[in-house]
C-alpha positions in Angstrom: 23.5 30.7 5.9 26.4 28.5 6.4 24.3 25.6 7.5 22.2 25.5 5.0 25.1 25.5 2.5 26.2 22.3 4.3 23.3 20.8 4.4 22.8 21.1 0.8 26.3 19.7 -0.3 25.3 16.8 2.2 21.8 16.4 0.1 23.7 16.2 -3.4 26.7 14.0 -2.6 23.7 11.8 -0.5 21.0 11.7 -3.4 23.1 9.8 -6.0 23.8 6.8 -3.5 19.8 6.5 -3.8 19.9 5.3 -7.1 21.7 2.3 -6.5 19.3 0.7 -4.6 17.6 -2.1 -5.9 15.6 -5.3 -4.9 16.6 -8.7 -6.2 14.5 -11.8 -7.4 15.9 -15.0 -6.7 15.1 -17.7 -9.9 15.5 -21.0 -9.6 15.4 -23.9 -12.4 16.6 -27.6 -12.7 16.4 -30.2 -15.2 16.8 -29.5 -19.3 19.8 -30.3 -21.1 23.6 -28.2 -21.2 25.1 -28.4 -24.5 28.6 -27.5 -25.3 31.6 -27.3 -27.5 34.0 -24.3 -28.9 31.4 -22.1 -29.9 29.6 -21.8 -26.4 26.7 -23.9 -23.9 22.9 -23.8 -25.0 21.1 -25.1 -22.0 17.1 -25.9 -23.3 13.9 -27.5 -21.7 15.2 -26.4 -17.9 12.1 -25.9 -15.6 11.6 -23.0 -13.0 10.6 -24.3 -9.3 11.0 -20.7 -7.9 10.2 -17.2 -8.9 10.5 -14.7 -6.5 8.1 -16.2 -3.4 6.4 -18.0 -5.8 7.1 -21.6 -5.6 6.3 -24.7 -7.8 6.7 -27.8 -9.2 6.5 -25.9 -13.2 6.6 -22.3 -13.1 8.0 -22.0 -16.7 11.5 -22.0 -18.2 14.8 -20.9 -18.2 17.1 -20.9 -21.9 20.2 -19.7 -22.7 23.3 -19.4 -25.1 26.3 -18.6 -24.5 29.3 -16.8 -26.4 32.3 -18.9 -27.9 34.9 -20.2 -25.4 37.8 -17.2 -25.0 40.0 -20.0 -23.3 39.7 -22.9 -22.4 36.7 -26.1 -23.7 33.6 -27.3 -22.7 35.7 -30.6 -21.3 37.8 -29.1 -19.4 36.3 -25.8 -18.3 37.4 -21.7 -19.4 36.2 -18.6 -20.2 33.2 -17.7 -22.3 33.2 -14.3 -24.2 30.3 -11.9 -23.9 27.2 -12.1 -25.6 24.7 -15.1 -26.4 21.5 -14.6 -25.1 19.3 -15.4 -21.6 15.2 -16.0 -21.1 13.0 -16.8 -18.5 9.5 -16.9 -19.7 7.0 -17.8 -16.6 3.7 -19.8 -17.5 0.8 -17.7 -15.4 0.9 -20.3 -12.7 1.0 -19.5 -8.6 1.3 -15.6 -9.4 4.6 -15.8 -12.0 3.1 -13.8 -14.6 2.5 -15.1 -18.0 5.2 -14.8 -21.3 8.6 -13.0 -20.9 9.8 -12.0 -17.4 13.3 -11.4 -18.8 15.3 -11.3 -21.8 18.5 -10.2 -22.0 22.3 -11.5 -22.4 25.6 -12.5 -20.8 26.7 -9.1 -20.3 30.2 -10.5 -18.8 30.6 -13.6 -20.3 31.1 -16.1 -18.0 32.9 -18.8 -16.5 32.9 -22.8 -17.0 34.6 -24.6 -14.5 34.5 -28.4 -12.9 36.3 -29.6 -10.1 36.2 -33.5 -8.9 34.3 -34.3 -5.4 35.9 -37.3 -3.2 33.7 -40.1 -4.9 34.9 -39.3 -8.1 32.4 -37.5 -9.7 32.6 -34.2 -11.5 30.8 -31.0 -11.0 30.7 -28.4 -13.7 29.6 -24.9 -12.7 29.0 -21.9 -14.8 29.1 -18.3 -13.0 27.9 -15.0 -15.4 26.8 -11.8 -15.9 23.4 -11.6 -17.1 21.9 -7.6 -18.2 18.7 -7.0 -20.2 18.1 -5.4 -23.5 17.6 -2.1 -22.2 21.0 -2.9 -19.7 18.7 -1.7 -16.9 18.2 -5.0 -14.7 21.5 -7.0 -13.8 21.9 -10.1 -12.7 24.5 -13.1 -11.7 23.3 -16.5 -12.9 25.1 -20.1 -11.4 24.2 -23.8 -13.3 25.6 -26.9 -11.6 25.9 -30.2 -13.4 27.1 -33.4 -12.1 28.7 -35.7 -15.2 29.4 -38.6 -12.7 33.0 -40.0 -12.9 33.2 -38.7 -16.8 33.6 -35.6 -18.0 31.3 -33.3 -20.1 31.3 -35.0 -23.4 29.0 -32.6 -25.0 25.7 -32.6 -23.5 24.3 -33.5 -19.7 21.4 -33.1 -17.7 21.4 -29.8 -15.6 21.6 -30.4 -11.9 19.8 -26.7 -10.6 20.3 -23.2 -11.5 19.9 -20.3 -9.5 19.7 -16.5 -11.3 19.7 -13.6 -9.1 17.9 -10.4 -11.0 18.4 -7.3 -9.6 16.1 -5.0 -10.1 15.8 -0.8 -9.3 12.8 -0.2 -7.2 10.5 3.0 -8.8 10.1 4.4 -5.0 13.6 4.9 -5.0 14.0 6.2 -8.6 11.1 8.6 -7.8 12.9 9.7 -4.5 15.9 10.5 -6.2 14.5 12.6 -9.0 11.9 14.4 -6.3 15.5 15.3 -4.5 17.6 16.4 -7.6 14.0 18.6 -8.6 14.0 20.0 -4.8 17.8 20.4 -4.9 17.4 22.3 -8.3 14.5 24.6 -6.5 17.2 25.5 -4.1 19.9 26.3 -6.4 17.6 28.7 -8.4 16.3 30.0 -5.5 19.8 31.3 -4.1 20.7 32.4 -7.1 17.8 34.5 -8.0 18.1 36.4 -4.4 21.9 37.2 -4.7 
C-alpha cells in the first residue's frame, strides 16, 4: 500500500515536467532593410534561406516592428518596450508550407545594441522575445547589421537573422493528459474503496 502511495506522488510531481517539452525550428533570413528611430525598428523585404531542414535560396519572408525605444536610440543602441508585431510567411517552396507559419509579437521587448570590431566597423544586434497570438509558441529572435565605420543613421541593409521558435510537441501534450486522466483513475479508485 505504501508503495503504491509513493509511486503515485512520484507520477504527479513527474507528469507536470512533461509539458515543458518542446521541439524548436531554427529560421533563418538575410537581406531587407532595418528601419529605425524613437518609435521602434521595422525591418521589411528580408528573405528566409532556412526553415526548419528546409533550405533555399527564397523560402519566403521574415517582417517585423518593434515597440518604442524604453532607453536608449536607434544610433546608439537601448531597450525596446514590448509589443510591435513579428511574421514569417513561407512561399510553398522545398516543403515550407504556403502563407503564415507565424504571427505573433515581441513578447519581451528587446534589445538594440552595437559594438565596434577592430577595422572600424560597427555591428548592431537586436536580441528579443517573440510569442504568438495565442502565447502558445515562444521564441528568441537575433538580427545583425553591419553599418561599416558609421553608425545607424536610420535605415541599413540586414546582415542575417536567425529566429528560434519553440514549439510543444502533441505526443507530449497527449502524454501528459493520458497521465493526469490515469492519475485521476487512481485517485477515484482509492477513494471509492476506503
Amino acid at each position: 500500500m505504501v508503495k503504491k502511495i509513493v509511486l503515485l506522488a512520484v507520477l504527479a510531481l513527474a507528469l507536470p515536467l512533461a509539458a515543458f517539452a518542446n521541439s524548436s525550428i531554427d529560421v533563418s533570413n538575410a537581406g531587407g532593410v532595418i528601419s529605425g528611430n524613437s518609435s521602434g525598428l521595422t525591418l521589411t523585404g528580408s528573405t528566409l534561406f532556412k526553415v526548419g531542414s528546409a533550405v533555399g535560396s527564397n523560402l519566403g519572408s521574415l517582417s517585423f516592428t518593434t515597440g518604442a525605444f524604453l532607453t536608449g536610440n536607434a544610433q546608439d543602441g537601448g531597450t525596446l518596450a514590448a509589443g510591435g508585431s513579428f511574421q514569417i510567411v513561407g512561399n510553398g517552396t522545398n516543403g515550407v508550407p504556403n502563407g503564415v507559419i507565424f504571427s505573433g509579437t515581441f513578447s519581451t521587448g528587446g534589445t538594440w545594441s552595437y559594438m565596434t570590431l577592430a577595422n572600424g566597423t560597427h555591428v548592431y544586434t537586436l536580441v528579443a522575445g517573440i510569442v504568438n497570438s495565442s502565447g502558445q509558441v515562444g521564441g528568441t529572435s537575433q538580427l545583425t547589421i553591419n553599418t561599416g565605420k558609421d553608425l545607424f543613421n536610420g535605415s541599413v541593409s540586414l546582415a542575417s537573422g536567425d529566429t528560434t521558435l519553440s514549439v510543444p510537441e502533441p505526443g507530449t501534450l497527449s502524454l501528459f493528459g493520458t497521465g493526469l486522466i490515469g492519475l485521476a483513475g487512481m485517485i477515484r479508485r482509492k477513494l471509492s474503496l476506503s
